[in-house]
Jmol script that loads the backbone (N, CA, C; Angstrom):
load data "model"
ATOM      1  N   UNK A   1      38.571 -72.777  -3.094  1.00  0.00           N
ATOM      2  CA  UNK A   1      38.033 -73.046  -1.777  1.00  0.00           C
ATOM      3  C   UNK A   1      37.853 -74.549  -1.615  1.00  0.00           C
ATOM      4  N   UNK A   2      37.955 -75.285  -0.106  1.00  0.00           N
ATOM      5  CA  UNK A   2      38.100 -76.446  -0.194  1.00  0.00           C
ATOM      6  C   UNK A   2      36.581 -77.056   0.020  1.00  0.00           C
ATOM      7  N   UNK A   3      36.470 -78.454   0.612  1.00  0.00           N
ATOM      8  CA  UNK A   3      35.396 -78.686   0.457  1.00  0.00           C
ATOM      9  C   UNK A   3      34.715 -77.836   2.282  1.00  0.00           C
ATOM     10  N   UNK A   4      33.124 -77.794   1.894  1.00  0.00           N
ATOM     11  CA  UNK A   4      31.987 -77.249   2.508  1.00  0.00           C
ATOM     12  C   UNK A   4      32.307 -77.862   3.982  1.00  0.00           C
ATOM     13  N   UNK A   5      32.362 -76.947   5.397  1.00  0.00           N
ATOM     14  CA  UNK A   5      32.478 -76.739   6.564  1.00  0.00           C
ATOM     15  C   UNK A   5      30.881 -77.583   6.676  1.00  0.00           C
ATOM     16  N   UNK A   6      30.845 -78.666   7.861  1.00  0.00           N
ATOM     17  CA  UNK A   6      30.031 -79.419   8.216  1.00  0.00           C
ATOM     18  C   UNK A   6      29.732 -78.992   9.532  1.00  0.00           C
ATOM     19  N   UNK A   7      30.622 -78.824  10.291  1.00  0.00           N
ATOM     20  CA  UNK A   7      30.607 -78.224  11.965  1.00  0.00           C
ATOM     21  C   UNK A   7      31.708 -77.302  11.522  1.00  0.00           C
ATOM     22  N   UNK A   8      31.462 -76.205  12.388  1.00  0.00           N
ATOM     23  CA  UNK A   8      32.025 -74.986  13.203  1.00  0.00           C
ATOM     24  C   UNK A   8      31.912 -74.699  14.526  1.00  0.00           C
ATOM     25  N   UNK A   9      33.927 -74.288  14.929  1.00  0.00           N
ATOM     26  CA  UNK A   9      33.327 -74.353  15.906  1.00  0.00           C
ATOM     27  C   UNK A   9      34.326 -73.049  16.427  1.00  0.00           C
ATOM     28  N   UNK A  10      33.815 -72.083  17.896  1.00  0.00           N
ATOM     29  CA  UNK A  10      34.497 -70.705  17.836  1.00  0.00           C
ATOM     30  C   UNK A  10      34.792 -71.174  19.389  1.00  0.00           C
ATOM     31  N   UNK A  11      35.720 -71.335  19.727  1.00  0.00           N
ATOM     32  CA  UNK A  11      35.841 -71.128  21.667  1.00  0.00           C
ATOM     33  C   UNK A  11      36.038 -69.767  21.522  1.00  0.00           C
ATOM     34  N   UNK A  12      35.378 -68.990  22.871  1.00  0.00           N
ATOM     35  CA  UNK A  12      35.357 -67.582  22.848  1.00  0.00           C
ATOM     36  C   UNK A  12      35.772 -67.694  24.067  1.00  0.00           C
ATOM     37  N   UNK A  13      36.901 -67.694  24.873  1.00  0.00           N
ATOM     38  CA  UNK A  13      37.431 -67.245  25.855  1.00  0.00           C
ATOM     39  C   UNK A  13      37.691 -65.918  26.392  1.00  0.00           C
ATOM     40  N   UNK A  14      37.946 -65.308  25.689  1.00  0.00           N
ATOM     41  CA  UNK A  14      38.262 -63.613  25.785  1.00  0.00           C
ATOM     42  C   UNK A  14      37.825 -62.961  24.316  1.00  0.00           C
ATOM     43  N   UNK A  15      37.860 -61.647  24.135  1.00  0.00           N
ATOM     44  CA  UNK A  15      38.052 -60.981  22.938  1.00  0.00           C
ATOM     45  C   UNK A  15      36.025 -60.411  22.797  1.00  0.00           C
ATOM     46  N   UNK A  16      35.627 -60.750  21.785  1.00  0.00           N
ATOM     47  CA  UNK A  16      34.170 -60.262  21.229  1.00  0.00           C
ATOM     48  C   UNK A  16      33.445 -61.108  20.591  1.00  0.00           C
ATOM     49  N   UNK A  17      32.714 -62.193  21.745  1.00  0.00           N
ATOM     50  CA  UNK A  17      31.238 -62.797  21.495  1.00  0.00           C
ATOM     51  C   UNK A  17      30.476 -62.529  19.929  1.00  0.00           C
ATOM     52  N   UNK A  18      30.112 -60.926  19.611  1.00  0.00           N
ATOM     53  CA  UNK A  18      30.284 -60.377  18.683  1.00  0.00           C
ATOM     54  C   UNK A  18      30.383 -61.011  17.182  1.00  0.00           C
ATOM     55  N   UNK A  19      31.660 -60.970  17.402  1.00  0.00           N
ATOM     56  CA  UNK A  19      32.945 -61.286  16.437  1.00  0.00           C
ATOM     57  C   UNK A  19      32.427 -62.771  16.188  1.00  0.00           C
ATOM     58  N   UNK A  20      32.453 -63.344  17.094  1.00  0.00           N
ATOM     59  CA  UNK A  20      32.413 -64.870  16.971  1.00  0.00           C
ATOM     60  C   UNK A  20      31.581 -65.350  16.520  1.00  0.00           C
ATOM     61  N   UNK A  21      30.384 -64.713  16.851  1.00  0.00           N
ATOM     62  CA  UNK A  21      28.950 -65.259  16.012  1.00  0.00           C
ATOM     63  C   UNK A  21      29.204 -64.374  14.853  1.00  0.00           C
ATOM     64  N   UNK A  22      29.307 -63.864  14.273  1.00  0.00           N
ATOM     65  CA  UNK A  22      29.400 -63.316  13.398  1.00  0.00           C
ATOM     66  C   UNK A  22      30.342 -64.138  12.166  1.00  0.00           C
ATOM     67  N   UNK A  23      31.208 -64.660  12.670  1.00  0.00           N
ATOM     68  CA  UNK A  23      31.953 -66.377  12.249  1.00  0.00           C
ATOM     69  C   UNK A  23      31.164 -67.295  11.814  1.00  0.00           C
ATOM     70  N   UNK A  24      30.722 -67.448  12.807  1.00  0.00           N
ATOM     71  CA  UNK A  24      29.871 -68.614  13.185  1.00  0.00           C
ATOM     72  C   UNK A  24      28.561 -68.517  11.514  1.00  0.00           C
ATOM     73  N   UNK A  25      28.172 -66.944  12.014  1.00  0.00           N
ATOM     74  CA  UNK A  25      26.932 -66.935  11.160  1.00  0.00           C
ATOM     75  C   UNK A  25      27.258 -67.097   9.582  1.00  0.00           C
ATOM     76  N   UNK A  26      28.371 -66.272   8.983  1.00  0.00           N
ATOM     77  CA  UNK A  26      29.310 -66.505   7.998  1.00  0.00           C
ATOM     78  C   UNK A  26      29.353 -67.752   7.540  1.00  0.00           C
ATOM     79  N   UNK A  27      29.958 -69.067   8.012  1.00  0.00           N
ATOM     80  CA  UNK A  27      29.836 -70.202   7.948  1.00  0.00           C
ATOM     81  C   UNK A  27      28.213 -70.911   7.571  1.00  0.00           C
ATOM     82  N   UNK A  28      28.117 -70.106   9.041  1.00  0.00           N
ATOM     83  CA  UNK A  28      26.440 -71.200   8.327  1.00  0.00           C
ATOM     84  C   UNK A  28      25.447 -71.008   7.352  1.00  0.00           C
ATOM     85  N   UNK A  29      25.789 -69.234   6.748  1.00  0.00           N
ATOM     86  CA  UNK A  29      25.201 -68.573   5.775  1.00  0.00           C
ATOM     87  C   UNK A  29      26.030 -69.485   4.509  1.00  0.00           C
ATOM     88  N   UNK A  30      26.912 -69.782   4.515  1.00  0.00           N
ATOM     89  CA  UNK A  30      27.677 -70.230   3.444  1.00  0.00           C
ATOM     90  C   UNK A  30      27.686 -71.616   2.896  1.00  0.00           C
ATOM     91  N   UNK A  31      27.972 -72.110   4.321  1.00  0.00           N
ATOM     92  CA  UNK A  31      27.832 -74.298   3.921  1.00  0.00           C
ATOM     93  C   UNK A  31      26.816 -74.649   4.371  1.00  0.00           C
ATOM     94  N   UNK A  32      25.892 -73.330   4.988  1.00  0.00           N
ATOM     95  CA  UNK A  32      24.664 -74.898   5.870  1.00  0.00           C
ATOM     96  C   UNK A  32      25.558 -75.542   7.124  1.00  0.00           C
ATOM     97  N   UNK A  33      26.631 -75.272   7.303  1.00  0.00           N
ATOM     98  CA  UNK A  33      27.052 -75.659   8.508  1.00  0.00           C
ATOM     99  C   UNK A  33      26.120 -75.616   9.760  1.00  0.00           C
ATOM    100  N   UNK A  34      26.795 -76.511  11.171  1.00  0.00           N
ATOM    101  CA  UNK A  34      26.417 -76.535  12.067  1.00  0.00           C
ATOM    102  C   UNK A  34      26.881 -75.664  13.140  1.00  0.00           C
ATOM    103  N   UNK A  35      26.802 -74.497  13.534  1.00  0.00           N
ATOM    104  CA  UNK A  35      27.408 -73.931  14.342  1.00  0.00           C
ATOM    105  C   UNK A  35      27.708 -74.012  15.763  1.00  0.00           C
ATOM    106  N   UNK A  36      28.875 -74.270  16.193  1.00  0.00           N
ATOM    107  CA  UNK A  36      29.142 -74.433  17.909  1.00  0.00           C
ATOM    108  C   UNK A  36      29.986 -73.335  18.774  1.00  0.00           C
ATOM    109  N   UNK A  37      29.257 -72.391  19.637  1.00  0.00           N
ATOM    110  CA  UNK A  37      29.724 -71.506  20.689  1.00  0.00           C
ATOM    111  C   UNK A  37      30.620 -72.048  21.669  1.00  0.00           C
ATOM    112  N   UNK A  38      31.339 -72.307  21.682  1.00  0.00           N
ATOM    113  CA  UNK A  38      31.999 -72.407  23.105  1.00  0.00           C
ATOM    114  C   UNK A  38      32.347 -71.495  23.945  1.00  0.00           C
ATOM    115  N   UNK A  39      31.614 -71.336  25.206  1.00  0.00           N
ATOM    116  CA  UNK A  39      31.901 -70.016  26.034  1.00  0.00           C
ATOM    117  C   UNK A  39      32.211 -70.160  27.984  1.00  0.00           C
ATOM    118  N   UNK A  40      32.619 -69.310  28.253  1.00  0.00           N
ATOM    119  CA  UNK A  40      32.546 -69.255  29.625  1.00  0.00           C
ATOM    120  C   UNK A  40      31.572 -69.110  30.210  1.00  0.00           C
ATOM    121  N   UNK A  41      30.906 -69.859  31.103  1.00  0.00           N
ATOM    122  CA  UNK A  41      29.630 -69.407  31.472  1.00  0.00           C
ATOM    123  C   UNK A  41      29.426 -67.959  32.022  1.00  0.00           C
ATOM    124  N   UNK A  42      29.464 -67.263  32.517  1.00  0.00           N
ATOM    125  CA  UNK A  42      29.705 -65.618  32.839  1.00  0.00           C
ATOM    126  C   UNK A  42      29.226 -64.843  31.357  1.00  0.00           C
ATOM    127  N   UNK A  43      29.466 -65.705  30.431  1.00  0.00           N
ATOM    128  CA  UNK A  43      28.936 -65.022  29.158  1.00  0.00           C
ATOM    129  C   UNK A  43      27.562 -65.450  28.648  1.00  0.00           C
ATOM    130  N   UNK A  44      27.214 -66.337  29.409  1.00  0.00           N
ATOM    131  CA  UNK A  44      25.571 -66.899  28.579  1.00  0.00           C
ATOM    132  C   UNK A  44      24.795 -66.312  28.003  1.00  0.00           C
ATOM    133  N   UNK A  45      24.273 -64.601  29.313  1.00  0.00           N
ATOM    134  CA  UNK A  45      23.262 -63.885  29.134  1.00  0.00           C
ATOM    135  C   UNK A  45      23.651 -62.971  27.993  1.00  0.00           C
ATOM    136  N   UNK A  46      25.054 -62.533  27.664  1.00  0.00           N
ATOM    137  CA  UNK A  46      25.738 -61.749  26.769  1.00  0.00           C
ATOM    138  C   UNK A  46      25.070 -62.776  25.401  1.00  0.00           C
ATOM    139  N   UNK A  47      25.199 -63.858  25.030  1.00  0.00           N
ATOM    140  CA  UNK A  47      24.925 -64.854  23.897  1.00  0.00           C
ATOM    141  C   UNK A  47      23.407 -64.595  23.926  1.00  0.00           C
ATOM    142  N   UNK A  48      22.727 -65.154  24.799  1.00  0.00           N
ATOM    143  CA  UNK A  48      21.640 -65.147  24.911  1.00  0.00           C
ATOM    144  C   UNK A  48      20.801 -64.136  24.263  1.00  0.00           C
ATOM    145  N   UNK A  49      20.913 -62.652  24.469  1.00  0.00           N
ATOM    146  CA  UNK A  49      20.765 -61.074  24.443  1.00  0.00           C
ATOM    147  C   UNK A  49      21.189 -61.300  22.741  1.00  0.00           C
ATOM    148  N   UNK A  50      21.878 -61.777  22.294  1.00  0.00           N
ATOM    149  CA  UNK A  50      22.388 -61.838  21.014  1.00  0.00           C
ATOM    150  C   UNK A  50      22.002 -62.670  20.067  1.00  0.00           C
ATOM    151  N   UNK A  51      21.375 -63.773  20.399  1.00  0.00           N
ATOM    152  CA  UNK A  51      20.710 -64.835  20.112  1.00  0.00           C
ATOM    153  C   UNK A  51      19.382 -64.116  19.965  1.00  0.00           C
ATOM    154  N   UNK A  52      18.634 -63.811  20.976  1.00  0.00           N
ATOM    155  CA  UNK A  52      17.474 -63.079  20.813  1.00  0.00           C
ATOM    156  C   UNK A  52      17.440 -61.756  19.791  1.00  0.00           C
ATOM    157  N   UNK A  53      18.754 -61.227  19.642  1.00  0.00           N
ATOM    158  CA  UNK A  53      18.695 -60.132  18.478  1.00  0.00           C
ATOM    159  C   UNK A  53      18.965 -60.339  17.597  1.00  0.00           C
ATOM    160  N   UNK A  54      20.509 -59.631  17.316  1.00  0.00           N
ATOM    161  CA  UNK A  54      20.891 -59.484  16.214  1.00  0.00           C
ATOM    162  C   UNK A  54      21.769 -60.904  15.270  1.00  0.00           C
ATOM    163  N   UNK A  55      21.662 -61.841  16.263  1.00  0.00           N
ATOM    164  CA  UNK A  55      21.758 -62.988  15.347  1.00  0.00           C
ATOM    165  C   UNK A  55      20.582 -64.393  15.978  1.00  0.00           C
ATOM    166  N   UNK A  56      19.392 -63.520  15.747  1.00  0.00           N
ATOM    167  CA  UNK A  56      17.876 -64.488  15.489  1.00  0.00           C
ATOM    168  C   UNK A  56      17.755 -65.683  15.084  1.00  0.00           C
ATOM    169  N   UNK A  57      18.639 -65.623  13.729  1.00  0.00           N
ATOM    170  CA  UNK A  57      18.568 -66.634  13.102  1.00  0.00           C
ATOM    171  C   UNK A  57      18.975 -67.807  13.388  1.00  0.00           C
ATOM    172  N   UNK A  58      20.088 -67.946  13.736  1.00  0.00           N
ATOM    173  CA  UNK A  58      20.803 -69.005  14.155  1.00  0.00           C
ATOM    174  C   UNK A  58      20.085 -69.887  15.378  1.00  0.00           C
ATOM    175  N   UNK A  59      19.477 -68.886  16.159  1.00  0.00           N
ATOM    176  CA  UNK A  59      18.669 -69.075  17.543  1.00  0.00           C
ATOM    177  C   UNK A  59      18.533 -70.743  17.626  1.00  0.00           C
ATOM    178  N   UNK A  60      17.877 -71.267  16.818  1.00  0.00           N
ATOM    179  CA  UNK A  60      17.561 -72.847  16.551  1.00  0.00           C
ATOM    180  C   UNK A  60      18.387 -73.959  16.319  1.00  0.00           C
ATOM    181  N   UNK A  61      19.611 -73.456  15.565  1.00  0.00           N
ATOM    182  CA  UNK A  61      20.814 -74.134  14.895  1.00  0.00           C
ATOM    183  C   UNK A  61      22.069 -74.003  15.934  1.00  0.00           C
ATOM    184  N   UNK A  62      22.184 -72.821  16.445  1.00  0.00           N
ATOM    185  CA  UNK A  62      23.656 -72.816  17.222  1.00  0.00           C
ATOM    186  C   UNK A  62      23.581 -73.949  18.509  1.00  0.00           C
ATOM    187  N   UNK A  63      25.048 -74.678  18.814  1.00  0.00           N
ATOM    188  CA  UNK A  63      24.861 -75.609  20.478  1.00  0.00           C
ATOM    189  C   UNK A  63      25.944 -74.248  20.566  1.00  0.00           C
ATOM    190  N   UNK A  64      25.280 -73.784  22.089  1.00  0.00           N
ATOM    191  CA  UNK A  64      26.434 -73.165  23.312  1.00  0.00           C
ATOM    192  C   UNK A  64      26.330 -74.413  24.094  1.00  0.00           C
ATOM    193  N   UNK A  65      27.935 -74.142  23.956  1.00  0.00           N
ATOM    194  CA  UNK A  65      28.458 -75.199  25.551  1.00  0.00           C
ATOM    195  C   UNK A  65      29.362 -74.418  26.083  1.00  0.00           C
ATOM    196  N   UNK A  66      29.183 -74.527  27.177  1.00  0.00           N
ATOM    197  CA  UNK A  66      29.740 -73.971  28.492  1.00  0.00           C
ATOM    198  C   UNK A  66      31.266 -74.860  28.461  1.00  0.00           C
ATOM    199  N   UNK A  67      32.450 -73.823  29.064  1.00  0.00           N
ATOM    200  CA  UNK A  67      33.712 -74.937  29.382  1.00  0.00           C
ATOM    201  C   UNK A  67      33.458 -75.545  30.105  1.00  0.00           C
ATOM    202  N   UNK A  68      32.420 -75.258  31.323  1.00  0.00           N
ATOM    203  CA  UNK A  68      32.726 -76.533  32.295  1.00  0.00           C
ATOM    204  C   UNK A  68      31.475 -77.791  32.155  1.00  0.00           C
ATOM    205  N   UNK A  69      31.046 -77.730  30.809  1.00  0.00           N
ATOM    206  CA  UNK A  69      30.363 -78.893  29.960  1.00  0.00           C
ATOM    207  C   UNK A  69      31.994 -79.539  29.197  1.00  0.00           C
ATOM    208  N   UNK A  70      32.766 -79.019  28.521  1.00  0.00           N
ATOM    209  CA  UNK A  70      33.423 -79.257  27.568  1.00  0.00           C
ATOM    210  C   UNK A  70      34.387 -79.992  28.576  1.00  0.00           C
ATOM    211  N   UNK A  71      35.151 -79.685  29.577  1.00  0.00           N
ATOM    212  CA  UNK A  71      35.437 -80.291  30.474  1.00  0.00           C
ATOM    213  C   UNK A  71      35.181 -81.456  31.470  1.00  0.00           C
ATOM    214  N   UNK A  72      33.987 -81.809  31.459  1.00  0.00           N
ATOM    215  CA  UNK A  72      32.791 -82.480  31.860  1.00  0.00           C
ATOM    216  C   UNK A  72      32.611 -83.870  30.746  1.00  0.00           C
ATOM    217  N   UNK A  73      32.858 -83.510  29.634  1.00  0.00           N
ATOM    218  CA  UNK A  73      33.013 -84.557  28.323  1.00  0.00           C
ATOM    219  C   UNK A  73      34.200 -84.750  28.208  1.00  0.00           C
ATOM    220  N   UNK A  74      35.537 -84.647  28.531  1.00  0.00           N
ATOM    221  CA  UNK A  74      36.568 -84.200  28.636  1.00  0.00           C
ATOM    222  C   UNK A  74      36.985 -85.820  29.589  1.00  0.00           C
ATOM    223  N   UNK A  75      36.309 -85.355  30.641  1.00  0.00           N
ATOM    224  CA  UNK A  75      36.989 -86.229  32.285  1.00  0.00           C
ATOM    225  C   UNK A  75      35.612 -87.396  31.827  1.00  0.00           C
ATOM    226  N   UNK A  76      35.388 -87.353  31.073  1.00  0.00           N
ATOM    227  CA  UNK A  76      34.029 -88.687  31.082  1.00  0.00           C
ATOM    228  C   UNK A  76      34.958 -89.775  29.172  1.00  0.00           C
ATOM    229  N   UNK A  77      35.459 -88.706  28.505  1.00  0.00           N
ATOM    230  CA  UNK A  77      36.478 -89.411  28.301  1.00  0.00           C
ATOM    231  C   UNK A  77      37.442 -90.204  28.438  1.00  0.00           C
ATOM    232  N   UNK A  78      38.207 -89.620  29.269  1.00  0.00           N
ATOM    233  CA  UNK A  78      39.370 -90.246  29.612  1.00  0.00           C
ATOM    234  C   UNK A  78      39.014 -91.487  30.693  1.00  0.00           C
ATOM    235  N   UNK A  79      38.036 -91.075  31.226  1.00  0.00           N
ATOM    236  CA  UNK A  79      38.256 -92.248  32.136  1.00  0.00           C
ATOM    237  C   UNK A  79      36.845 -93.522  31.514  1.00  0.00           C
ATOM    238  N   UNK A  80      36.268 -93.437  30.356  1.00  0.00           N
ATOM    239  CA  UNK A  80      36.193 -94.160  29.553  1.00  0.00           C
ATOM    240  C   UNK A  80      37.405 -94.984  29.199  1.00  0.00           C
ATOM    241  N   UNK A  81      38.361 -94.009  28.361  1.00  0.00           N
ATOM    242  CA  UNK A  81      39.889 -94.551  27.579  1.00  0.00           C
ATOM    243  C   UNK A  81      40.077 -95.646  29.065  1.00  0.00           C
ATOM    244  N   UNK A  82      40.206 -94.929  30.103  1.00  0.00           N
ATOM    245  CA  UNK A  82      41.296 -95.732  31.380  1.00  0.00           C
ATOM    246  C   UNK A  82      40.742 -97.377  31.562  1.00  0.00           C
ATOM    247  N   UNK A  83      38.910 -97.338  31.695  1.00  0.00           N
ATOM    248  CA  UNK A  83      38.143 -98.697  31.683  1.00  0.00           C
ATOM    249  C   UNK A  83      38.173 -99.400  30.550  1.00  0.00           C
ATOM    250  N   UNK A  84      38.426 -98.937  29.322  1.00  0.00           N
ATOM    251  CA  UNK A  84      38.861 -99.655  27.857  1.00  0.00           C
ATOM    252  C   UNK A  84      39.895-100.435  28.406  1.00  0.00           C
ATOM    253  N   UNK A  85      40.592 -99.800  28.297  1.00  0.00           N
ATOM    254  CA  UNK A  85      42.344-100.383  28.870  1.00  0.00           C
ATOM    255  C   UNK A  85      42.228-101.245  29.659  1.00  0.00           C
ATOM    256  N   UNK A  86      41.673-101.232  30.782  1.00  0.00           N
ATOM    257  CA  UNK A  86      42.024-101.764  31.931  1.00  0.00           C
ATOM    258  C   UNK A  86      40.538-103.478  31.220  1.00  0.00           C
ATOM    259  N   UNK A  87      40.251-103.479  30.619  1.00  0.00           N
ATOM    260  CA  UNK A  87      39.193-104.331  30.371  1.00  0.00           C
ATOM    261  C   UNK A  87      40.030-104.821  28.845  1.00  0.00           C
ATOM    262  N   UNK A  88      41.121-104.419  28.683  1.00  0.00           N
ATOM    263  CA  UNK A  88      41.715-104.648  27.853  1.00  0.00           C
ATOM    264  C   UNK A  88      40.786-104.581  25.906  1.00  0.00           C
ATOM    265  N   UNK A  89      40.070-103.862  26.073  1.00  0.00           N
ATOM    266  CA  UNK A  89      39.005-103.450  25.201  1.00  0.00           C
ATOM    267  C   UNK A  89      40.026-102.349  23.702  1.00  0.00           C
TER     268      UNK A  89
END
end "model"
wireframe off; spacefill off
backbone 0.3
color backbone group
């Protein structure tokens, strides 16, 4: 096995929320990792409901970000990169 997972991270677009924390929890049961949700917002309360249960633990440790956060860091990027450039930076 290679070296110890520092961040994790699951985009859950489709398929089983579930599943994903269940990844997620795997990991962080294992390295102490940092765990990261990435989800559609439409799914929050589904995480949330899950967070409050059957994966408690994590409750404190996991970041959910929403795509249209990830997107949001995304376009605040690039047009960082564009004012680098243009400032010849």
């Amino acid at each position: 096995m290679g070296a110890p997972l520092t961040k994790v991270f699951e985009v859950q677009v489709g398929g089983s929320i579930h599943q994903a924390l269940s990844k997620l929890k795997h990991s962080w049961d294992l390295w102490n990792s940092e765990p990261f949700l990435i989800i559609d917002p439409k799914h929050s309360q589904k995480v949330d409901e899950l967070l409050s249960g059957t994966f408690h633990e994590m409750k404190d440790v996991i970041k959910v970000v929403t795509l249209d956060k990830v997107e949001e860091l995304y376009n605040h990027l690039i047009a960082d990169k564009k004012l680098k450039k243009e400032f010849g930076l």
